[in-house]
C-alpha positions in Angstrom: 45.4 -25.5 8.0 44.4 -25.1 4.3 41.0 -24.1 4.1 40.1 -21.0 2.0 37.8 -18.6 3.9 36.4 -16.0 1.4 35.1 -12.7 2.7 32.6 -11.0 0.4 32.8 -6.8 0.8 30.1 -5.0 -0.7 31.2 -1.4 -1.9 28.9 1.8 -1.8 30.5 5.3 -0.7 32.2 4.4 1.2 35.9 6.3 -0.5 36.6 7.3 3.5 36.6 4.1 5.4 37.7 1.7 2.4 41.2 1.7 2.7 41.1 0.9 6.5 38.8 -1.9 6.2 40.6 -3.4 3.2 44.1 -2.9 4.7 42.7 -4.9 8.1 41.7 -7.6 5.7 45.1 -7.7 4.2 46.7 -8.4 7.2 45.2 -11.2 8.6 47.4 -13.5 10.2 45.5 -16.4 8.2 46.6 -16.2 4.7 44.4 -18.7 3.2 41.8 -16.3 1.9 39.5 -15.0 -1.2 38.6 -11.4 -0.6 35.5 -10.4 -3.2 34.9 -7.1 -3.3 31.4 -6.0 -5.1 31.3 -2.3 -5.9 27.5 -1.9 -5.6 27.3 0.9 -8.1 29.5 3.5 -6.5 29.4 7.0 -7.4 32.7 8.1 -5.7 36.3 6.5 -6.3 35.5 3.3 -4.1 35.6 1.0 -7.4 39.1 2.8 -8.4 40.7 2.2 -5.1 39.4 -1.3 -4.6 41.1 -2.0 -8.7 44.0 -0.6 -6.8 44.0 -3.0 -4.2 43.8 -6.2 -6.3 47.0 -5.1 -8.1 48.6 -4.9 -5.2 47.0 -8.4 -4.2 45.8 -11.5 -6.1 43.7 -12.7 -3.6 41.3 -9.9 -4.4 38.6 -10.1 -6.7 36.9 -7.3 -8.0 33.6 -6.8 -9.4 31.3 -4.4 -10.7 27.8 -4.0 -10.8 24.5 -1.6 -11.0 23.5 -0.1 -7.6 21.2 -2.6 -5.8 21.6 -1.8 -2.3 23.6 -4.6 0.2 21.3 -7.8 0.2 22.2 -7.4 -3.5 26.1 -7.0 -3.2 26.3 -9.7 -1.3 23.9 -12.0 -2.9 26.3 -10.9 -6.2 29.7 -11.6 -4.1 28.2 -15.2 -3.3 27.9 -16.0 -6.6 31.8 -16.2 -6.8 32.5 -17.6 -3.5 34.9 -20.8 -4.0 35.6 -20.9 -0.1 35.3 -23.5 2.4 34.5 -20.6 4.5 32.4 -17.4 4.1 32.8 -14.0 6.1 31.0 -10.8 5.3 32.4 -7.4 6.1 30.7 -3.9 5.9 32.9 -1.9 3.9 33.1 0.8 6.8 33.9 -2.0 9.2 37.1 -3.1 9.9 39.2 -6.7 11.9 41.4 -7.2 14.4 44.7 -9.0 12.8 44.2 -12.3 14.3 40.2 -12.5 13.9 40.0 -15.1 10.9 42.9 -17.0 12.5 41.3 -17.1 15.9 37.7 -17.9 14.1 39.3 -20.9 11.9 41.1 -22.2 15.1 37.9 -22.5 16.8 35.5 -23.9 14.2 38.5 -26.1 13.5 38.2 -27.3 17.5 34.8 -27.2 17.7 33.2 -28.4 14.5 31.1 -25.6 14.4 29.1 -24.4 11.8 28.9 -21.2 12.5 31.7 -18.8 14.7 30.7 -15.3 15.9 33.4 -13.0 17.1 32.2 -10.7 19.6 32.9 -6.6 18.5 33.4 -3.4 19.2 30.7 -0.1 18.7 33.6 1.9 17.1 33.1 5.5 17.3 35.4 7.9 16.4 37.4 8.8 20.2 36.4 5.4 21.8 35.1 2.1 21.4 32.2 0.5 23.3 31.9 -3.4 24.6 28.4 -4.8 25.5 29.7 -7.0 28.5 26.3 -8.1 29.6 26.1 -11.3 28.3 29.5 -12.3 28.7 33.1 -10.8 29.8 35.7 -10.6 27.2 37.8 -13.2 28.6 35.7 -15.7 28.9 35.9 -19.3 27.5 34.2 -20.0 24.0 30.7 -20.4 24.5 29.0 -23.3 22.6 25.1 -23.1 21.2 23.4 -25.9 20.0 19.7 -27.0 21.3 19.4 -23.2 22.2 20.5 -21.3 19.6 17.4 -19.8 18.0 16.3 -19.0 21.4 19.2 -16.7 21.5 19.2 -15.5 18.3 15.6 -14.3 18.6 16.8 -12.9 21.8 19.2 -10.6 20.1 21.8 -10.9 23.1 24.3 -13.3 22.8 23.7 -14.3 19.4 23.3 -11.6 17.1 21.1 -10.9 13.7 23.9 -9.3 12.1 25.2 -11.2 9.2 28.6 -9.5 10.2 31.5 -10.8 12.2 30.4 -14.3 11.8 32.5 -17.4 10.0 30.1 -19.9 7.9 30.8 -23.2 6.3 30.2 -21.9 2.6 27.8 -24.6 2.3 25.1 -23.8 4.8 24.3 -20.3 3.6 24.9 -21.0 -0.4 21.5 -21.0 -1.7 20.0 -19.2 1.2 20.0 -15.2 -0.4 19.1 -12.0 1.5 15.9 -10.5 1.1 16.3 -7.4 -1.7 14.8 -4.0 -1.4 15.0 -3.8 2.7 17.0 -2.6 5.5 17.7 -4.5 8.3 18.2 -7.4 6.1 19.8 -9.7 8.1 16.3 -10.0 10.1 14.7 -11.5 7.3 17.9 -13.8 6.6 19.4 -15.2 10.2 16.7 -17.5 11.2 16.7 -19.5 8.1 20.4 -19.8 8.5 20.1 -20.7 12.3 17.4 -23.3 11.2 20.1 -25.3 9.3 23.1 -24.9 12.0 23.9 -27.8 14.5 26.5 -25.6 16.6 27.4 -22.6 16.7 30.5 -21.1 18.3 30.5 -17.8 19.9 34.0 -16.1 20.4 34.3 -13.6 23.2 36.9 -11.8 22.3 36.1 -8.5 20.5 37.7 -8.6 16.8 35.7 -6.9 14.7 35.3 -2.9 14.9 31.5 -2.0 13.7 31.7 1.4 12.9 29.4 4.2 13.9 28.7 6.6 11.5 26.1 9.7 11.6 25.5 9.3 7.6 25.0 5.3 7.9 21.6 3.7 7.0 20.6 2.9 11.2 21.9 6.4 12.0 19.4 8.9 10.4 15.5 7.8 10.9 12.9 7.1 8.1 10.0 5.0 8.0 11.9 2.6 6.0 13.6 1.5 9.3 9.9 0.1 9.8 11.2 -2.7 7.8 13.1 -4.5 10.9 9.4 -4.7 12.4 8.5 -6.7 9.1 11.6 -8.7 9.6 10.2 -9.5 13.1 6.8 -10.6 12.1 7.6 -12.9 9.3 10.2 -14.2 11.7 7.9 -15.0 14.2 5.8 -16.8 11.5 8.6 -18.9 10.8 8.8 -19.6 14.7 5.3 -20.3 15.1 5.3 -23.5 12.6 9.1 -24.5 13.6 10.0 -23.5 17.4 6.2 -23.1 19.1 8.3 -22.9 22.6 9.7 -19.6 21.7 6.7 -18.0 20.6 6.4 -15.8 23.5 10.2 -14.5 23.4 9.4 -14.0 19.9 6.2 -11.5 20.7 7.9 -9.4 23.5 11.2 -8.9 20.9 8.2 -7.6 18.3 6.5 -5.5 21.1 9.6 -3.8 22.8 10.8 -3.1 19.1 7.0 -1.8 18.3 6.9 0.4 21.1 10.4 2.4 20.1 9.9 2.8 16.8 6.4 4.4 18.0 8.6 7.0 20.1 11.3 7.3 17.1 7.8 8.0 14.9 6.9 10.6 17.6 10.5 12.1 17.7 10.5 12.7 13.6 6.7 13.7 13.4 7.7 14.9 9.5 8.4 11.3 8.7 4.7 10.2 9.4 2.8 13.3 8.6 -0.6 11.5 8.8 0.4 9.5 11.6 0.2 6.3 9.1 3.0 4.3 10.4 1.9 5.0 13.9 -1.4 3.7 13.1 -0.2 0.5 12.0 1.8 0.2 15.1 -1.4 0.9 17.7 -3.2 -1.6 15.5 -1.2 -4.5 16.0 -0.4 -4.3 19.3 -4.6 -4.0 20.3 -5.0 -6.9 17.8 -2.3 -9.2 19.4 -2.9 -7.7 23.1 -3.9 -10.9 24.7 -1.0 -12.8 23.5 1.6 -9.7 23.9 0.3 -9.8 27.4 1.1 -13.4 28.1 4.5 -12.6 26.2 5.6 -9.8 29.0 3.7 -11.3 32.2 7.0 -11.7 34.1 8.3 -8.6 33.2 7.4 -5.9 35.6 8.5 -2.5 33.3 7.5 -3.8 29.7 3.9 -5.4 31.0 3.4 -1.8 32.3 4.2 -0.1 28.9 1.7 -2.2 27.1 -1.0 -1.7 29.7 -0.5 2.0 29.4 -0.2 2.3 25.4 -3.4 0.2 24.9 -5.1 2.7 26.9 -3.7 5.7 25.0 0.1 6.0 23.5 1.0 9.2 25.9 0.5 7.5 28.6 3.3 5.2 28.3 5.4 8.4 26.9 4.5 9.6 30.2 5.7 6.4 32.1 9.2 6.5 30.1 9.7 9.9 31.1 9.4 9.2 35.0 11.4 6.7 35.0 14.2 8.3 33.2 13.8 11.2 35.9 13.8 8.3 38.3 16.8 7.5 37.3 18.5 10.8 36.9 18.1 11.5 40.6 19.2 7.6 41.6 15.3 6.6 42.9 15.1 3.5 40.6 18.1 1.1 39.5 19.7 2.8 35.9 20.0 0.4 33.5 23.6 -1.2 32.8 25.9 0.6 30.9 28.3 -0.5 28.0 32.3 -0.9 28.7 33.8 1.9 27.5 37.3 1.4 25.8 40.1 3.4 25.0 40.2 3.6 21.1 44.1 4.0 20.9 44.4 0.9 23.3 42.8 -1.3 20.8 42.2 -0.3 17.8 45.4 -0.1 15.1 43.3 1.9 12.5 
């Protein structure tokens, strides 16, 4: 097998976790690659170190730019993908050896348009497998007719932009929304739109790494954004996929109703209670059809009920059942596999 895959790294202080990530790319069992790394403006020795590793390698590519945040470094890096393939990897991130090898092999057997790898929460001391959806050895599992059900589901298939293998020409001239986080909501549906199969890989190669100073870890009202992402989404499903309209409302209400509670738990990020405002408002607006969303699901049709009538009130609901819970009265929810990090992880 021939085919280049390019993987496009955007850069941006991230001097700490670099080498690892870059060093996994390096030694991929599949040798066929183009590895574009965009340093997105970085104030720390990241562009230095990343010069340092395409001396060492001419498959790398190095290039850099102004600060612009990620939709921009990678929107940059596609503009120099030659690849039949394209991968993206977060710069803090990092690959199991045999991940682009085992991705290739099954695209190759599949004729898939898209492959997603299943991955590892990567902590620090230990790793952490969601094994809800499916058990990590497990035979491929192939999405065609049902894949934007699943991707607006957020279980199986994933919004992440991450950890996924693309035929170069399906997401070419399809950039990422500029100026937001959570990105890849605003992006994976228009993708998904164009994609005939998609492959998903349930072995865990790909380490996303947790980190206490990363964009998801520390709370601002920009994180509001993935709740934009949602509703133009859902837009985009009500003219294209009308059958999934109700999926598409309980995803925006569930995700409403915690950032509510992360608004409450951070009161100095919405002083004038702004954002929270906003929230109540469009949940009362859309009640009827957030309602029929949610009618066969016992806990979340309660919540909605109760924050309609005043937002404590479901607060107050959360906090019994998590006492509930605590003393073994109702069912706790299921747990993620926890992994030994040395076991699995040669980083």
């Amino acid at each position: 097998m021939n085919k280049v895959v390019s993987i496009v790294v955007p850069i941006y202080r991230v001097e700490k976790y670099l080498r690892r990530c870059l060093q996994s790319i390096l030694q991929q069992t599949y040798k066929q690659l183009e590895i574009i790394l965009v340093d997105d403006g970085s104030p720390d020795d990241c562009g230095k170190m990343a010069e340092e590793f395409a001396r060492k390698d001419n498959r790398i590519k190095v290039f850099h730019k102004e600060n612009g945040g990620l939709s921009d470094a990678r929107n940059y890096g596609m503009k120099y993908v030659t690849g039949d393939y394209t991968i993206f990897v977060d710069s803090d991130d990092w690959l199991a050896a045999n991940m682009v090898e085992q991705m290739m092999n099954v695209s190759e057997e599949y004729q898939a348009d898209i492959v997603q790898t299943a991955f590892y929460y990567a902590y620090d001391e230990y790793l952490l497998f969601d094994n809800r959806y499916y058990a990590k050895d497990d035979y491929p599992i192939v999405l065609d007719q049902t894949l934007m059900c699943e991707l607006v589901k957020n279980e199986k298939v994933k919004n992440f932009a991450w950890g996924k293998l693309y035929k170069t020409s399906i997401i070419r001239n399809i950039p990422f929304r500029k100026g937001v986080l959570f990105e890849d909501v605003f992006w994976a549906h228009t993708v998904m739109h164009k994609v005939n199969k998609l492959v998903l890989l349930t072995q865990p190669l790909y380490y996303y790494f947790q980190r206490s100073d990363s964009i998801v870890a520390t709370y601002t009202p920009r994180n509001l954004d993935i709740l934009k992402g949602l509703k133009e989404r859902h837009q985009f499903i009500e003219t294209f996929y009308k059958e999934l309209v109700n999926e598409s409302y309980r995803v925006i209400l569930e995700t409403s109703l915690i950032h509510y509670n992360l608004l409450l738990l951070n009161r100095k990020q919405d002083l004038d209670g702004k954002y929270k405002r906003e929230i109540w408002k469009y949940i009362n607006k859309n009640y009827q059809n957030l309602k029929m969303a949610v009618e066969s699901e016992h806990s979340l049709r309660n919540q909605l009920t109760l924050f309609t009538i005043h937002p404590s009130l479901n607060i107050g609901y959360l906090f019994l059942k998590k006492i509930l819970r605590k003393f073994y009265i109702v069912p706790r929810p299921i747990g993620l596999e926890k992994v030994d990090y040395r076991a699995k992880s040669d980083f």
